[in-house]
N, C-alpha and C positions, 0 to 999 in steps of 0.2 A: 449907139449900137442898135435901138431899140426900132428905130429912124431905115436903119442899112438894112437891117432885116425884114421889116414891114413892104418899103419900096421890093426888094427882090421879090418877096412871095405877092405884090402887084402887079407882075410881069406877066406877059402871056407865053413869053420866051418863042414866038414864032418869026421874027424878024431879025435880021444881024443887027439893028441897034438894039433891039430890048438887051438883047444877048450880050452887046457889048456897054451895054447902060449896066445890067447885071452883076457883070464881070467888076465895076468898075465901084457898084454897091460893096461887094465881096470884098476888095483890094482896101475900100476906105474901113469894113468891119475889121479886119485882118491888123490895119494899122492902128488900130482902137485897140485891140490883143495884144500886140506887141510892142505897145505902148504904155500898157496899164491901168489903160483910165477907160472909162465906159463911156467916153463920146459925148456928147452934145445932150443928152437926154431930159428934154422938159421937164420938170415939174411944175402941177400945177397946186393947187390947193391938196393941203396932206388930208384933208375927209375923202375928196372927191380922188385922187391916187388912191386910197386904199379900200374904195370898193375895184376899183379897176385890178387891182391887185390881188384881192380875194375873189374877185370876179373868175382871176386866169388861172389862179392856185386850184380852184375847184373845177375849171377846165381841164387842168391836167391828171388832176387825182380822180374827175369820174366820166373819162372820155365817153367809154361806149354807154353813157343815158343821158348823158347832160343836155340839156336843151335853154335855149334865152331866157326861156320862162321860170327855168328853175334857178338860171342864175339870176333872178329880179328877185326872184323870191328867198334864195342861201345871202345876197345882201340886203335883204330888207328895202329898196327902192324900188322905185315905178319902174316898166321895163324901159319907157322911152328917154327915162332919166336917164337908164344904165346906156344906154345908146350913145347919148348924148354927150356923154361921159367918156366912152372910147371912143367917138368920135373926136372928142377935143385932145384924147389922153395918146391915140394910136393912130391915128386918124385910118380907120377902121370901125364898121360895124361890130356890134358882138356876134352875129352870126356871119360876116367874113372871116373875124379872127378867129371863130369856132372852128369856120370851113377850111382856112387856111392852117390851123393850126392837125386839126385831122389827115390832111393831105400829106403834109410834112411828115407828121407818126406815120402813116403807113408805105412813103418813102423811106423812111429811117428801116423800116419793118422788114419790106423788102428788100432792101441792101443788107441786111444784118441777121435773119434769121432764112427758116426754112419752114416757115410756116405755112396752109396753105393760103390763096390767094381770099377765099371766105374767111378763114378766118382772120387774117391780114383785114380785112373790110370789117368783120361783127366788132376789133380790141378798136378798131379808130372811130366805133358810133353806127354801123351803117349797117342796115335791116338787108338790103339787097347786094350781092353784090354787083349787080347788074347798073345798079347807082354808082355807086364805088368804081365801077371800071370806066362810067363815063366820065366821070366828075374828076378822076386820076387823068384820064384820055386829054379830056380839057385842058389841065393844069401842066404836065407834061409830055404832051402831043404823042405819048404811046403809050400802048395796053401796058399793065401792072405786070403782067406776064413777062411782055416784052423788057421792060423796065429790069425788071430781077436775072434777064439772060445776057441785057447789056452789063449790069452792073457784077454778074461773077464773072464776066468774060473780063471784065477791069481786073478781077484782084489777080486773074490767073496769072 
């Protein structure tokens, strides 16, 4: 599952095969759900999993400060160890999985609340939002704005 998710938020989503590579990521996590069993998911050595795992736990619980640095130092490892580590573990950087993981929150953010657009950018890490609208812009090829007008025009 760990695997379906990573590849999807690797997408650039600008081409009909990403989009339907995407789709087709989604359908196999889907069938991992409705299955009951959590997929294919590596494990590697249980030391080297459980900094990877305290690494992501303290990703989530202190999004807007958390920095590589700080996670090198809340697991007590080198950083390029800790690198080294999600690269084998996610095959992902720890600041892809940080960037990738941010983006996601403040997609989830703006489908689900009414916050505004700063602060939607300051709860997912982001000093600017001027960063925030690009780096969303990238990720989902339209402004965060526009994002939150497609997506209440979905629930209408």
């Amino acid at each position: 599952m760990v695997d379906c998710v990573n590849r999807i938020l690797k997408l650039d989503n600008k081409s009909l095969a990403d989009k339907l590579y995407g789709l087709s990521c989604l359908l196999r996590f889907l069938s991992y759900v409705s299955a009951g069993t959590n997929g294919k998911i590596r494990i590697k050595g249980s030391q080297q999993n459980d900094y990877v795992k305290q690494a992501i736990q303290y990703i989530s619980q202190h999004l807007e400060t958390v920095s590589v640095d700080q996670l090198a130092r809340v697991t007590n490892i080198n950083r390029s160890y800790l690198s080294d580590l999600f690269k084998r573990e996610l095959d992902l950087t720890p600041s892809e999985y940080l960037r990738n993981f941010r983006i996601t929150k403040a997609r989830h953010l703006l489908e689900s609340s009414n916050v505004s657009i700063d602060q939607v950018a300051g709860q997912c890490g982001y000093e600017l939002t001027n960063t925030f609208t690009r780096l969303f812009k990238r990720a989902y090829g339209i402004s965060p704005r526009k994002y939150r007008q497609q997506s209440q025009r979905i629930k209408e």
